[in-house]
LOLUM-144171 format. One record per residue (C-alpha): x, y, z. Coordinates in steps of 0.05 Angstrom, whole numbers. Example, Ala and Ser with C-alpha at 12.3 -4.5 7.8 and 13.67 -1.06 7.14 Angstrom:
2
246 / -90 / 156
273 / -21 / 143
END
This chain:
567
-1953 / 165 / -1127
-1931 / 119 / -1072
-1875 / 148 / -1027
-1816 / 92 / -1018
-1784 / 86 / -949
-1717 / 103 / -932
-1673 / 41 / -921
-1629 / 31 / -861
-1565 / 56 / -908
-1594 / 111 / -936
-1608 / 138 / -861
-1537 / 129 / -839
-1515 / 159 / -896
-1563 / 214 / -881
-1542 / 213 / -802
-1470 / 221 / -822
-1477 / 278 / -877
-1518 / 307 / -814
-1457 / 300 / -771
-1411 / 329 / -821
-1451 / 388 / -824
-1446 / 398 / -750
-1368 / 385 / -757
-1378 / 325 / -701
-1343 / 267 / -709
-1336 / 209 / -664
-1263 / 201 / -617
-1272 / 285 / -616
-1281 / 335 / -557
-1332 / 367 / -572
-1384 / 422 / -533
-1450 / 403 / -504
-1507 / 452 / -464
-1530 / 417 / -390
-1604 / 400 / -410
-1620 / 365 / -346
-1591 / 338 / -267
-1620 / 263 / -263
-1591 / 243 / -198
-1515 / 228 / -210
-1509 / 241 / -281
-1521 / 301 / -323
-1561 / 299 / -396
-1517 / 338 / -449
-1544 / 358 / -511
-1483 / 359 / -564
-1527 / 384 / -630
-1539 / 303 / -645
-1599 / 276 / -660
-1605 / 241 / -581
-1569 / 267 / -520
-1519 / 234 / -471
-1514 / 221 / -397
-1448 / 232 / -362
-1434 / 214 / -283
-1428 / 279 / -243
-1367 / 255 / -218
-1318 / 259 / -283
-1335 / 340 / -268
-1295 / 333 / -210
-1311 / 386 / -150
-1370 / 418 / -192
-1405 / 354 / -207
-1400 / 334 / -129
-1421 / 406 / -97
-1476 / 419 / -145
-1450 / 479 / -182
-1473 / 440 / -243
-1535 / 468 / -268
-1574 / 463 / -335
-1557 / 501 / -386
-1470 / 507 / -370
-1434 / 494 / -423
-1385 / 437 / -425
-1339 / 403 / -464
-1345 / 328 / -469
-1310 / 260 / -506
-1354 / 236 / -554
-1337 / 163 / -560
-1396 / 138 / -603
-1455 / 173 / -634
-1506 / 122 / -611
-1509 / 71 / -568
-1553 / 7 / -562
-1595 / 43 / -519
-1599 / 100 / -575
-1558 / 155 / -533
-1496 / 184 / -553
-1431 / 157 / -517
-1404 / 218 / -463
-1345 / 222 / -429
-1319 / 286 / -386
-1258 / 249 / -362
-1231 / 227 / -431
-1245 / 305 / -451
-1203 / 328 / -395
-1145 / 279 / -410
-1155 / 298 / -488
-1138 / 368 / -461
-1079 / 347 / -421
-1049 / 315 / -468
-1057 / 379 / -513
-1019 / 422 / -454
-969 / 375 / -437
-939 / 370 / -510
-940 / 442 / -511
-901 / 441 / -434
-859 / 388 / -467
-827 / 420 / -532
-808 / 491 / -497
-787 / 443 / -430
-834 / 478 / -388
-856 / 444 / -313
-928 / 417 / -304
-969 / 412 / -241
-985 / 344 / -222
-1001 / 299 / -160
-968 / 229 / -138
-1035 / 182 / -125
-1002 / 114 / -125
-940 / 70 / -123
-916 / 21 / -176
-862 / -26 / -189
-809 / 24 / -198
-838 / 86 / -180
-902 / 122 / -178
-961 / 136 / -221
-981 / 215 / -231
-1041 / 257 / -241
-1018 / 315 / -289
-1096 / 338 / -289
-1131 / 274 / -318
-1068 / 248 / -355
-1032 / 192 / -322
-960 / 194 / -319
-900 / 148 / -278
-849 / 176 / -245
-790 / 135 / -230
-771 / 130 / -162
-692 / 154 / -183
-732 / 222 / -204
-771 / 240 / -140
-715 / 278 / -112
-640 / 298 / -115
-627 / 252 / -55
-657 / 179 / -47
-731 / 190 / -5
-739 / 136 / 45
-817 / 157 / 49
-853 / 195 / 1
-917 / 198 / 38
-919 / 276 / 57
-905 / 285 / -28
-983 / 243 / -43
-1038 / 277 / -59
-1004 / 348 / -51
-986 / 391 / -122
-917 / 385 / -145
-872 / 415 / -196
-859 / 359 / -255
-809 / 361 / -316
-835 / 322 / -373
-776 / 270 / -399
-816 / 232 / -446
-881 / 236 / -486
-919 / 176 / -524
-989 / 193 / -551
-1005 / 129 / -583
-978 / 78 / -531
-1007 / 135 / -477
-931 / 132 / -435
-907 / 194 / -392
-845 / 193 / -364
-840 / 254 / -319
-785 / 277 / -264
-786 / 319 / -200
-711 / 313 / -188
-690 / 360 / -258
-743 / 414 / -230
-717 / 413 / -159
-638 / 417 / -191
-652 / 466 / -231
-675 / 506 / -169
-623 / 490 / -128
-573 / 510 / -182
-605 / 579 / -185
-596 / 581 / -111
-524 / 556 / -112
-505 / 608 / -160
-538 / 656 / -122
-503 / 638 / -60
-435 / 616 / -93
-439 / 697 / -122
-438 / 714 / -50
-378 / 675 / -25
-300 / 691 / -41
-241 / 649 / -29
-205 / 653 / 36
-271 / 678 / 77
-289 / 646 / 146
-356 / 623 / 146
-401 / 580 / 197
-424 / 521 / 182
-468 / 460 / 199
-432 / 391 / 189
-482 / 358 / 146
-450 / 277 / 136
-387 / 254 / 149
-352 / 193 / 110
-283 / 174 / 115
-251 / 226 / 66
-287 / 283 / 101
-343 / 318 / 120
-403 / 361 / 76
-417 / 426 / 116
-486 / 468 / 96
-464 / 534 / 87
-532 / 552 / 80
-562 / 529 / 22
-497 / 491 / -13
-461 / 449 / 18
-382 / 447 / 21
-323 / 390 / 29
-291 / 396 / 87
-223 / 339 / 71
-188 / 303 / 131
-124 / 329 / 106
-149 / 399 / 118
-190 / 394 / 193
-127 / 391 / 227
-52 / 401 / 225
-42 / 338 / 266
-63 / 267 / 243
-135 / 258 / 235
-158 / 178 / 226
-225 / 193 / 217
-270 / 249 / 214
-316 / 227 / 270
-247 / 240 / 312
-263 / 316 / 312
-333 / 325 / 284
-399 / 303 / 302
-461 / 312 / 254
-502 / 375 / 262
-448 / 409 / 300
-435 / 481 / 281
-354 / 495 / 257
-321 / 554 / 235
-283 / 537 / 168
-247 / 575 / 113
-267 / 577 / 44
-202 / 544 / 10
-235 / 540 / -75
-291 / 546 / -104
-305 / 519 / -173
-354 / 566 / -209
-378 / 514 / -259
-388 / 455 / -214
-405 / 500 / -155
-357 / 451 / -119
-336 / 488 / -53
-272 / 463 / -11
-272 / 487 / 56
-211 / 476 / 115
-206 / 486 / 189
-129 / 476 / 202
-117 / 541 / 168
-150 / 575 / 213
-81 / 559 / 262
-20 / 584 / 254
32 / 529 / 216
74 / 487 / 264
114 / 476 / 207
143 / 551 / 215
218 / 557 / 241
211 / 474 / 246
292 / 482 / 239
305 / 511 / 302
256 / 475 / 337
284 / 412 / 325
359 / 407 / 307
395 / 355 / 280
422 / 298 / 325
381 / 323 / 379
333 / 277 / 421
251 / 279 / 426
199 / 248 / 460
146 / 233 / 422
77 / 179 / 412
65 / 125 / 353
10 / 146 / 321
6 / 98 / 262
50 / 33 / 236
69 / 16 / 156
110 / -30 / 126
169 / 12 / 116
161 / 51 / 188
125 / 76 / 236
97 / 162 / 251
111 / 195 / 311
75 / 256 / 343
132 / 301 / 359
74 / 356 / 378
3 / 369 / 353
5 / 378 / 279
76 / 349 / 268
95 / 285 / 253
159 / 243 / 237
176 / 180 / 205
222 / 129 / 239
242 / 90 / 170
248 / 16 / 192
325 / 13 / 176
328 / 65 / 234
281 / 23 / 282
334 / -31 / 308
412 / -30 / 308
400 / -121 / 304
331 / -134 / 282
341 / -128 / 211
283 / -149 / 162
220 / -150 / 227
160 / -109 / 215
158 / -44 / 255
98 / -69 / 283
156 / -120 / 324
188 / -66 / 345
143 / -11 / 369
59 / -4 / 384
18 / 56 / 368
1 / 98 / 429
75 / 75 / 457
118 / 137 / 480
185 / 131 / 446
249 / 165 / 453
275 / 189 / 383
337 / 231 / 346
324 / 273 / 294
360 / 257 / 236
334 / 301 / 183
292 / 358 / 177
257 / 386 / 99
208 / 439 / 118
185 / 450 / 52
163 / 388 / 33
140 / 370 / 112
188 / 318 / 127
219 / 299 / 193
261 / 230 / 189
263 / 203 / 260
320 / 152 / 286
300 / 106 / 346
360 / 65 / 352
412 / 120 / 350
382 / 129 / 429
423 / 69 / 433
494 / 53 / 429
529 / 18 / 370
529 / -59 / 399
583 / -66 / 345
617 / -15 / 378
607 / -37 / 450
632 / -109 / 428
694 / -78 / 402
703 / -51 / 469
692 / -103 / 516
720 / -157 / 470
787 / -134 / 430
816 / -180 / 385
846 / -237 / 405
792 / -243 / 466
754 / -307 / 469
676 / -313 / 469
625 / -359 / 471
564 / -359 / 426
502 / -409 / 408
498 / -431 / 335
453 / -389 / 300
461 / -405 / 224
503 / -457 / 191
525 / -432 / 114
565 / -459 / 52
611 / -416 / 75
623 / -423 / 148
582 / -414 / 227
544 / -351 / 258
543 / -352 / 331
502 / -307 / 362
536 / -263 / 415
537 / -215 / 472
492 / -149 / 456
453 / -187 / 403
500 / -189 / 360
524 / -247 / 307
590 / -272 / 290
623 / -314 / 238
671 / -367 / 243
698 / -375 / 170
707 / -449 / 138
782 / -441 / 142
783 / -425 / 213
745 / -486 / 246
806 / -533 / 251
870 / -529 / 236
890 / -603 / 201
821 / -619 / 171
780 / -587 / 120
726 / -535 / 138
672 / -577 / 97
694 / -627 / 139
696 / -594 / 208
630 / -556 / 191
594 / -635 / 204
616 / -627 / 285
565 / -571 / 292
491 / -567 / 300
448 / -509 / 314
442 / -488 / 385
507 / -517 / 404
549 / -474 / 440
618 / -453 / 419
682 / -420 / 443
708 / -378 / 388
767 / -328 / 386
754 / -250 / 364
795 / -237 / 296
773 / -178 / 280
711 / -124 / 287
690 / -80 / 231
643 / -34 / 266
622 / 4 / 199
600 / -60 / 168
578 / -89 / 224
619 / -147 / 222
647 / -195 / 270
706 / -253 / 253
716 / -300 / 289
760 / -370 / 293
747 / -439 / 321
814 / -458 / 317
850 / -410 / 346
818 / -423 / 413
878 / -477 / 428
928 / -436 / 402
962 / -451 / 337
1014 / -513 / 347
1054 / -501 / 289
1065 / -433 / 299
1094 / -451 / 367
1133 / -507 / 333
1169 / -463 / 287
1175 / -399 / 333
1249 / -414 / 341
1250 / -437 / 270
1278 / -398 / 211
1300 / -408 / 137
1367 / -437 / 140
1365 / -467 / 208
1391 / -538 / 216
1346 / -589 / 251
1355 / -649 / 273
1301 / -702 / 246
1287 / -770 / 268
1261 / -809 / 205
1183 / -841 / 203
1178 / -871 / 144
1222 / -889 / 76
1186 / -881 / 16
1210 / -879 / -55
1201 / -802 / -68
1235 / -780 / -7
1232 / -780 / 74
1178 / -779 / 115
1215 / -740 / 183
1195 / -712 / 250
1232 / -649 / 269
1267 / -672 / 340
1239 / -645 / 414
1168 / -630 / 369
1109 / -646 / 334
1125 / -626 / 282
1126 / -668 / 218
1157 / -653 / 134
1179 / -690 / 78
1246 / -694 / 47
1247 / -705 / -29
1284 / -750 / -61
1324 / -693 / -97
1342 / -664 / -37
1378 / -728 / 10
1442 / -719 / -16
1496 / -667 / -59
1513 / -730 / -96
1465 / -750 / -141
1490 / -829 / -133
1477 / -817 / -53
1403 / -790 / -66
1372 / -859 / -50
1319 / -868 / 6
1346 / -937 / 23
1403 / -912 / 55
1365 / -883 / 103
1323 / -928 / 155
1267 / -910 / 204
1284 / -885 / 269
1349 / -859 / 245
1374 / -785 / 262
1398 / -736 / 207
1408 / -665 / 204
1379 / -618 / 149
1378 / -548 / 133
1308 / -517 / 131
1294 / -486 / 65
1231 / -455 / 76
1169 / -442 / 127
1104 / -434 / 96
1066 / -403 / 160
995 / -403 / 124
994 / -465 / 89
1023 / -495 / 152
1092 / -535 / 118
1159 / -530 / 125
1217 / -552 / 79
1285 / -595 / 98
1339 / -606 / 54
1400 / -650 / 71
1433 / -635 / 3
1426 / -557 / 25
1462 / -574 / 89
1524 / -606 / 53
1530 / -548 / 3
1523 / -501 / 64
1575 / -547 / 106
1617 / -546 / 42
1625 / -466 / 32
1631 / -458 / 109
1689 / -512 / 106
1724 / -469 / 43
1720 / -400 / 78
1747 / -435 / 140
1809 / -481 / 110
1824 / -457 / 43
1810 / -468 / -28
1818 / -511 / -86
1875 / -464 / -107
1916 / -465 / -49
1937 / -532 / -75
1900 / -580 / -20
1842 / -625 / -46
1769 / -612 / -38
1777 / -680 / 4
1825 / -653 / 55
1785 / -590 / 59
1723 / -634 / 82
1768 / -677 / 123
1798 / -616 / 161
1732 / -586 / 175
1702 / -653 / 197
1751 / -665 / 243
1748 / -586 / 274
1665 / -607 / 274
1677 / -674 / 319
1730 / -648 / 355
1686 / -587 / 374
1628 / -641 / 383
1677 / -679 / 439
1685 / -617 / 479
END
């Protein structure tokens, strides 16, 4: 019987049963025996049917040194059973990284570090060794402060935390930073175990910014704030401190959780703030320097470590509504009073123009009331002139008191800013600071002279101006001044009570009735003067009941009145 040939599947099918047997399958690590050296690549017999030929270099130091000999035992990648060239596919590195990748998910789930070395630099970051396994480290994770260079960290072992693990897309993320924090956190604890609040300690200043400074205390650094370097003042750090100096500080808090240390150098003075009552009493002056200018006031250095405000309504008794910066200059000496002091909460209000007099008060002095003055026009208002005066000081000249027969809207046209007026002091309120004063007055006031002799129930003698149909226009004789008679008033008889009777330039007598000093009038009244002539004549010569007339009453008296008038 003839003996049939096996075809090509039945002798893969018997290959792979052959494999199975041997529990080798392809994409496997798998153990192989050295069979030979052939210059730089070692034959390895796996238990297949053919051997494969592996570089001496994927076995690292013992491929290049020649501690490779025939017969070690090794484990190797077997990629494919059989190539074209009817060996079987070997590869030591893929073995190792199989094995790495074994390790490092183990390292991974309990969060254990790895050993690894940084070979290259990439877009981000850099690229990792963790013994045949690739993995990138991003450049935020090298350490727990940005590295400028990271050469001395190639090629040298490092500790690694893995962050992230992806077999199938082959991704590891891995960090140097968590390992190196969580050392330094053992070390803080350590060193924050060994420090109590309120010790002194030396220090190194470590970096200053503008809110303070970070001093090494040896391991952990602390916060050293402006506020606490100095009792004084402090601008800015770099004032006092200068990196890698060496300063003795006090240990202020410490914040067990966040190992947050905060550290002080004023307390290591005594307070300037003690018995600050005594040292500076109220009303009392200072001498003192500007050391810094706000909106609402300027600080003054009374001595190192205290400080008082000069509030800007206390700057100027005149310059109302300026910008300290106007007034004073930081550096400037200054001459102050102290007008309150509040120990506890640190407060020292400063006066700078109480070192002066009151202008308001030295105006009063040197100009009284009723003192003229000259001024410039300052300000012109709805409501009247400011003239700016002696001791920088303003005035104001009311509407009513610009003229004395026009109207102030009408008097205020006369005036234009800068001119320069002569104004009479009404009155100084120094507690207001407030200064009248009056246009007018500066000629005197002509009806006030007019009428000085002048009282109710006088009788004048008026020359008339002008006839009109409600009364008399009249000028009061030897004077200025002028007033109206009404028509009611020209006669006792209501029959007589015509204006036509009278003509202009004519003389008659009246009796004033009344003198209204502020709105500048005065009444007449002829028909006054008869009933006043007419009671005078019946106290003199009798009455009605005596038996003579009324009419030889008035004639008795009227003769007595001409015949007095002839002598």
């Amino acid at each position: 019987m003839q003996l049939q040939q096996p075809s090509r599947e039945d002798f893969a099918a018997l290959l792979q049963e052959s494999l199975l047997a041997n529990d080798i399958a392809e994409g496997t690590v798998v153990k192989g025996r050295v069979v030979a050296i052939e210059k730089d690549l070692a034959v390895i017999d796996v238990g297949l049917k053919v051997e494969g030929r592996v570089p001496l270099k994927e076995f690292g130091v013992r491929g290049k040194d020649g501690a490779l000999k025939p017969g070690d035992e090794v484990e190797v990648y077997l990629e494919r059973v059989e190539n074209a060239l009817g060996e079987a596919m070997l590869s030591r590195e893929k073995a190792r990284r199989e094995e790495s990748w074994v390790r490092l998910e183990e390292s991974f789930e309990k969060n254990d570090t790895v050993t690894g070395h940084i070979f290259n630099q990439v877009k981000g970051g850099f690229t990792v060794d963790l013994d045949g396994a690739v993995a990138f480290l991003p450049r935020s994770q090298v350490d727990v402060r940005p590295v400028r260079d990271v050469g001395p960290l190639m090629q040298t072992p490092q500790p690694f935390r893995i962050l992230k693990m992806d077999k199938r897309r082959g991704n590891i993320v891995v960090s140097r930073r968590s390992v190196l924090e969580d050392t330094l956190a053992e070390q803080r604890s350590e060193l924050v175990q060994r420090l109590n609040e309120g010790q002194i300690v030396d220090g190194v200043v470590k970096n200053i910014t503008e809110y303070g400074a970070f001093v090494d205390l040896g391991g952990i650094d602390g916060l050293l704030h402006v506020t606490d370097m100095a009792w004084r003042r402090v601008n800015h750090p770099s004032e006092i401190l200068n990196i890698g100096e060496t300063v003795r500080v006090q240990i202020i808090r410490i914040n067990p959780e966040t190992y947050r240390i905060s550290l002080g150098m004023k307390q290591l003075e005594a307070d300037p703030w003690d018995g600050i009552d005594q040292r500076y009493p109220l009303g009392a002056k200072f001498t003192g320097r500007v050391t810094n200018i706000t909106d609402y006031g300027a600080f003054v250095e009374l001595e190192p470590g205290i400080e008082g405000l000069i509030h800007v309504s206390e700057m100027s008794w005149t310059k109302k509504n300026v910008h300290p910066g106007k007034i004073v200059s930081t550096s400037q000496e200054v001459e102050v009073v102290v007008l309150d002091v509040d120990a506890q909460k640190r407060r020292i209000s400063l006066g700078l123009k109480q070192t002066m007099r009151n202008p308001w008060e030295e105006f009063a002095e040197k100009h009284p009331v009723g003192s003229t003055v000259e001024g410039e026009v300052k300000n012109k208002t709805e409501f009247g002139l400011f003239l700016g005066l002696e001791g920088d000081v303003d005035g104001m000249v009311h509407l009513s008191d610009l003229d004395w027969d026009r109207a102030g809207e009408e008097a205020m046209e006369d005036y234009r800013k800068g001119d320069m007026v002569e104004a009479v002091v009404l009155d100084v309120d120094v507690e207001k600071e407030r200064i009248s004063l009056g246009v007018k007055q500066v000629g005197g006031d002509r009806f006030a002279d007019a009428v000085a002799g002048v009282r109710k129930g006088s009788i004048v003698t008026c020359e008339v101006l002008e006839v009109k149909d409600s009364g008399l226009e009249v000028k009061i004789a030897d004077s200025d001044l002028s007033a109206f008679i009404r028509r009611a008033e020209l006669s006792r008889e209501r029959s007589e009570q015509r204006p036509e009777r009278f003509a202009a330039g004519e003389k008659v007598d009246a009796r004033v009735t009344n003198v209204d000093k502020k709105n500048r009038k005065i009444t007449l009244s002829i028909k006054a003067l008869e009933i006043a002539e007419e009671k005078e004549a019946v106290a003199q010569y009798g009455s009605t009941d005596s038996g003579a007339s009324l009419g030889d009453i008035l004639g008795a008296a009227l003769k007595q009145r001409d015949k007095q008038g002839d002598e």
